[in-house]
C-alpha positions in Angstrom: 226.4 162.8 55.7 227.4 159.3 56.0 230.8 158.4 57.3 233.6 159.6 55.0 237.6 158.9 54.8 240.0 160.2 57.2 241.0 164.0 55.2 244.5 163.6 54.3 247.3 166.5 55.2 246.7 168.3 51.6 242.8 167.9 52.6 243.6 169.8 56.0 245.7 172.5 54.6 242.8 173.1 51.9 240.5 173.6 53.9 242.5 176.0 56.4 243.4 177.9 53.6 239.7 178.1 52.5 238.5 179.2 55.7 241.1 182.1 55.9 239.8 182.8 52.4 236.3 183.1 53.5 237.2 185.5 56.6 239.1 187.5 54.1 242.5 187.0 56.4 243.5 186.5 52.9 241.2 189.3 50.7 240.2 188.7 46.8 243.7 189.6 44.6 245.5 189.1 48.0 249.2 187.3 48.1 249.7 184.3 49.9 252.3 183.4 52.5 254.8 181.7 50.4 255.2 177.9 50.3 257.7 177.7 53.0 255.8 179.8 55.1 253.0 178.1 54.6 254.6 174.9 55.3 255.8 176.2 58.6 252.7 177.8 60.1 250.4 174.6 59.4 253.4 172.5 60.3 253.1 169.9 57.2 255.8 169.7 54.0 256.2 172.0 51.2 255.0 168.9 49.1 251.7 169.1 51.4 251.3 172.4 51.0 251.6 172.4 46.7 249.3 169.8 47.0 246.6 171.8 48.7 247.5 175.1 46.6 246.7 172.6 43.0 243.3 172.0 44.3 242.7 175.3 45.1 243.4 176.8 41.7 241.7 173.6 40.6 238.4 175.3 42.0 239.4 178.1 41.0 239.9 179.7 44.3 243.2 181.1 43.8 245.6 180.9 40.5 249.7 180.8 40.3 251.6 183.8 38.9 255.2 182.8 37.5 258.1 184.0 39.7 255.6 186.2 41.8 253.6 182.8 44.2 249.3 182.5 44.6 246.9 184.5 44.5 243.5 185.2 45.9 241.2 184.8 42.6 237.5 184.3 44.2 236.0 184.3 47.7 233.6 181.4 48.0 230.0 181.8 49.3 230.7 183.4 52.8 227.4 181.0 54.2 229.4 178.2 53.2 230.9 177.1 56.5 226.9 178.2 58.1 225.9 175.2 56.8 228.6 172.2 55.7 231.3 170.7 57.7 234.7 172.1 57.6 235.9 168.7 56.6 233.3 167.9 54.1 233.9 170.8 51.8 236.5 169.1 50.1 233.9 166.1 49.1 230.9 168.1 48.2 233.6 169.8 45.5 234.4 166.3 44.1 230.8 164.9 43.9 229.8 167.7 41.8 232.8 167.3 39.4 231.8 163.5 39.4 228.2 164.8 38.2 229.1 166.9 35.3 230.0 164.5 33.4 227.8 161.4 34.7 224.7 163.4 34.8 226.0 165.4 31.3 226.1 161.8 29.4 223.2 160.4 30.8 221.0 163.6 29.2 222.5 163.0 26.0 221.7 159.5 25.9 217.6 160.9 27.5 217.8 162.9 24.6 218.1 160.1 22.5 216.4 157.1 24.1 213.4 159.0 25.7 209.8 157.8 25.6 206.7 159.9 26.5 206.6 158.2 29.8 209.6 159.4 30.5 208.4 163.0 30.0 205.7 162.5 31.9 208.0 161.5 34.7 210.1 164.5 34.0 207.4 166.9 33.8 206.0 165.7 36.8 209.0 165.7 38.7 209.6 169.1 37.6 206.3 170.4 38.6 207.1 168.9 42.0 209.9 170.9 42.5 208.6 174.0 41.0 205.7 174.2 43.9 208.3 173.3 46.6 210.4 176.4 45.0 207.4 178.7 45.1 207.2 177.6 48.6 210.4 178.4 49.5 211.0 174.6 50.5 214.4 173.4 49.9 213.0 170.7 47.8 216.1 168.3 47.9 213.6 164.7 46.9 212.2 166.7 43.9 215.8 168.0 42.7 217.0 164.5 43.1 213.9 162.9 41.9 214.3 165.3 38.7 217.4 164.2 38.1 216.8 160.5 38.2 214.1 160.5 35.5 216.8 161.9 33.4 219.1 159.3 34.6 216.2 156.3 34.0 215.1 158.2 30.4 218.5 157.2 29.2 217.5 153.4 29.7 221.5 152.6 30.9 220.8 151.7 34.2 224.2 152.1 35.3 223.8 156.2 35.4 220.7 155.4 37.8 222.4 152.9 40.0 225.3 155.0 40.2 222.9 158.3 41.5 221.0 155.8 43.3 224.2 154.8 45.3 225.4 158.4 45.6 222.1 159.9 46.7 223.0 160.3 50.1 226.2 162.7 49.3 224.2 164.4 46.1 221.4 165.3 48.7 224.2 166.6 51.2 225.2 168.5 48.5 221.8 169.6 47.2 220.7 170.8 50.6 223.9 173.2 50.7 223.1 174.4 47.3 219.3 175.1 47.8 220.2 176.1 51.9 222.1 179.1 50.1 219.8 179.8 47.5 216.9 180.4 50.0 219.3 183.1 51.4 220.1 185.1 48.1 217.3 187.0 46.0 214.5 185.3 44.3 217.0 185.5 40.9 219.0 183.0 41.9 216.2 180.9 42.2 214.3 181.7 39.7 217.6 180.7 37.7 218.0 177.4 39.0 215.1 176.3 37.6 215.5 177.8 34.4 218.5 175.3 34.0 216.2 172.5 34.8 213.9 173.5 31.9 216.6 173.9 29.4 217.6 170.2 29.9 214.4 169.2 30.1 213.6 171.3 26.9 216.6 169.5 24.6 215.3 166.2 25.8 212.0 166.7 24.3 213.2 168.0 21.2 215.7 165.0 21.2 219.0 167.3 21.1 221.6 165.1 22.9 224.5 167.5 22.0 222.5 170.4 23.8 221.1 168.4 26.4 224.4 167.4 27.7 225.9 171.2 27.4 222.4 172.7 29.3 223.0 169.8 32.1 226.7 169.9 32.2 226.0 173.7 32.6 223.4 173.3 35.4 225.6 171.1 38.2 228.5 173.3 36.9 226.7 176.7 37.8 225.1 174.7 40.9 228.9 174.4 42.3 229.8 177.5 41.3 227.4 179.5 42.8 228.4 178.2 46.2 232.0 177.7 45.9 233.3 180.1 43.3 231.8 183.2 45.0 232.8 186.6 44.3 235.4 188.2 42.3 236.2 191.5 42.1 237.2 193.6 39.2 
């Protein structure tokens, strides 16, 4: 991943936190240290440490009870930290919030604007990606090649340009996704590409409405399927 900004405190804090959530120092439904406490041990400001507790109910990592502090809500994918560095976990989070709602708007507009060339491109795209699946390649040009024929169908070249200048962190985030998928059963794969159909699917049948929700759906399932993790009844 290309050079990124120096993490902030709250950035630091974060991802401590989400390590000792990933160890289970700090189990599912688990208390944390209170803010004070926390403040103390990683030797930052309460401030610092609210800050870094906000993003992590944000993610929905851990969630606020009134008068009682945080608590342990999910444990992310433990294979996270196998494969992305510590630092950039924080990023990888943001990129996919950024493409829910690029990459949801830019289907709608597919849906409407599309041509049969497009499809074509699509289709093609999609087949590519199917055979590196069955191959059990990780496939990151054909995901991202997928998702820029969406991007082109809705002839606004600014969603393209603006994947096109991101594709370096979407890959980096791609490889993560499919890096973990390759490690879970043959479901999880099999249900990746079942989003990719439903968005392609709308677009054909010109549904912008539904193409948006299937695609917004897709990165938002994508994320949560490596951060979000487990949570135990």
């Amino acid at each position: 991943m290309s050079e990124t900004r120096r993490p902030s405190l709250a950035d630091q804090v974060y991802d401590q936190l989400l390590v000792k959530i990933l160890e289970e120092e700090y189990p599912v439904h688990s208390r944390l240290p209170a803010e004070d406490v926390l403040a103390q041990s990683f030797g930052v400001s309460r401030p610092i440490v609210r800050a870094a507790l906000s993003r992590l109910r944000d993610d929905g990592i851990v969630q606020s009870r009134r008068g009682s502090g945080s608590y342990v809500l999910r444990r992310p994918d433990r294979q996270l930290i196998s494969f992305v560095p510590l630092e950039s976990i924080s990023d990888v989070q943001r990129c996919y919030e950024f493409r829910i709602d690029v990459e949801g708007a830019a289907a709608a507009w597919a849906a409407e604007r599309r041509n049969d060339d497009d499809l074509a491109a699509m289709e093609e795209a999609y087949r590519v990606m199917e055979r590196a699946y069955q191959e059990n390649e990780l496939a990151v040009d054909a995901d991202q090649r997928l998702h820029l024929a969406v991007a082109r169908a809705s002839k606004n070249p600014f969603f393209s340009s603006v994947l096109e200048s991101l594709g370096e962190q979407i890959a980096f985030g791609v490889k993560l996704s499919r890096s973990l998928t390759l490690l879970d059963t043959p479901t999880r794969q099999e249900l990746v590409l079942a989003e990719h159909r439903d968005v392609l699917d709308a677009i054909r049948k010109r549904q912008p409405e539904v193409a948006s929700a299937t695609m917004r759906y897709h990165i938002t399932a994508a994320k949560d399927r490596m951060f979000v993790g487990t949570q135990d009844n």
